[in-house]
N, C-alpha and C positions, 0 to 999 in steps of 0.2 A: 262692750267690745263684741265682735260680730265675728266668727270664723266659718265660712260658710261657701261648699264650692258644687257647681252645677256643669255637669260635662254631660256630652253625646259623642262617642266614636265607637271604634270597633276592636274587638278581642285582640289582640295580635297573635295568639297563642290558646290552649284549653286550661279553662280555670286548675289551679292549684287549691285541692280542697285537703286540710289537715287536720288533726285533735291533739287539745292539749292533752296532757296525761289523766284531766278530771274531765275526759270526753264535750268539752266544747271544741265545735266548729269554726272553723275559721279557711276562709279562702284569699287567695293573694293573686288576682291577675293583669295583664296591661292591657291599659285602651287608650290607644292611637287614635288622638283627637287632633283633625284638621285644623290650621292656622285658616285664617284668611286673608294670608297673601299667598303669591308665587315668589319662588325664589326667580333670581336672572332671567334662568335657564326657561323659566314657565313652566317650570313642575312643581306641584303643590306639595306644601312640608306639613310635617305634624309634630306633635307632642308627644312623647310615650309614658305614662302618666300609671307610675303603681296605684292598686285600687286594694284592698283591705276589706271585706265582709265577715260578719260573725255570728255564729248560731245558726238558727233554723235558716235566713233568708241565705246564707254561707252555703247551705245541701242546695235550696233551692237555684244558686246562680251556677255552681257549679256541676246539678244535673237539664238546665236546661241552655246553659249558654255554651260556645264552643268558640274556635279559631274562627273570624271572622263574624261572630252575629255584631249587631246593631244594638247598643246598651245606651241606656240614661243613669245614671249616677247621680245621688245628693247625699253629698255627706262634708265633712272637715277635715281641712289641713291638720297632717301630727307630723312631728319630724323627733324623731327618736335617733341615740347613738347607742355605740359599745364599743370596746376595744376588740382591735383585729388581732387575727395572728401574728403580725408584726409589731404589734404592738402601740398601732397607732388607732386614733380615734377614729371612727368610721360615724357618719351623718345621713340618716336616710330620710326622704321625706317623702310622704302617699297622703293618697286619702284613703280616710277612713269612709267608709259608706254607711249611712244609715236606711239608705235603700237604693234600689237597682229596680228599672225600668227594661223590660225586655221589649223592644221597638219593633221585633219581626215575629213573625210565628216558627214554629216550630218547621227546621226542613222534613223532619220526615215521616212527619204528620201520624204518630204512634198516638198521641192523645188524646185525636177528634176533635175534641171544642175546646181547643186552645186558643186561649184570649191572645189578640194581638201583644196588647199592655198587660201582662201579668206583672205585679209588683210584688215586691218584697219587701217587707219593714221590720224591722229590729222591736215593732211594738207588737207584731204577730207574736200569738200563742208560743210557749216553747214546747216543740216538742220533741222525740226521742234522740237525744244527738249520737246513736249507733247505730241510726238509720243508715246512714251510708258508709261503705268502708273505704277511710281515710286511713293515710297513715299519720303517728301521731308525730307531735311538734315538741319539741323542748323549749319549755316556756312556763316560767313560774307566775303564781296567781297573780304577785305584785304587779306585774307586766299589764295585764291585762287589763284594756280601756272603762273600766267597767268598775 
């Protein structure tokens, strides 16, 4: 069985970077990926597509991407539920990214030799996840993809 999904669009909004209470990272944000059709009208529609990163490459999307940049994404379908406050079952579905491609360079060019394609991988070094101040997520181990 194969679960495996590969998108190119754009931020719609700036990354959501959180920790759980045992200081792992996790980011949550959406990329509006082009259809290729027009709708009637000849306005092009898109997709808005939650995205899930975790750990170290989780600081890195969310201190170098923002509203609008151009991202590549590879990672897998998960579709997780819980009960709402009304009581009824709620069903979400994202991808999960096992990495993120940054397609543009930095706009404001603080870095100097910033790689066009900086990636991020889930196989990178782990390192200090209080490097960045998140705020943390209510989320127990079980939960966690991992």
């Amino acid at each position: 069985m194969m679960n495996r999904v590969v998108l190119v669009g754009r931020l719609t909004k700036d990354v959501d970077l959180r920790y759980t209470p045992n200081g792992v990272a996790v980011a949550n944000f959406t990329l509006a990926v082009n259809r290729n059709f027009k709708n009637d009208n000849g306005e092009q529609q898109a997709d808005f597509i939650q995205v899930q990163i975790w750990r170290k490459p989780a600081e890195n999307v969310a201190n170098y991407l923002r509203k609008g940049s151009l991202a590549g994404v590879d990672g897998r379908i998960q579709t997780r539920n819980y009960e709402g406050s009304d009581g009824k079952r709620v069903y979400i579905t994202e991808v999960v990214a096992d990495s993120v491609q940054f397609l543009e360079p930095k706009k404001d060019n603080q870095q100097g030799n910033q790689q066009n394609n900086y990636q991020t991988n889930n196989q990178q070094s782990q390192g200090d996840p209080f490097a960045n101040n998140g705020q943390p997520i209510d989320i127990k181990d079980d939960d966690l993809p991992f």
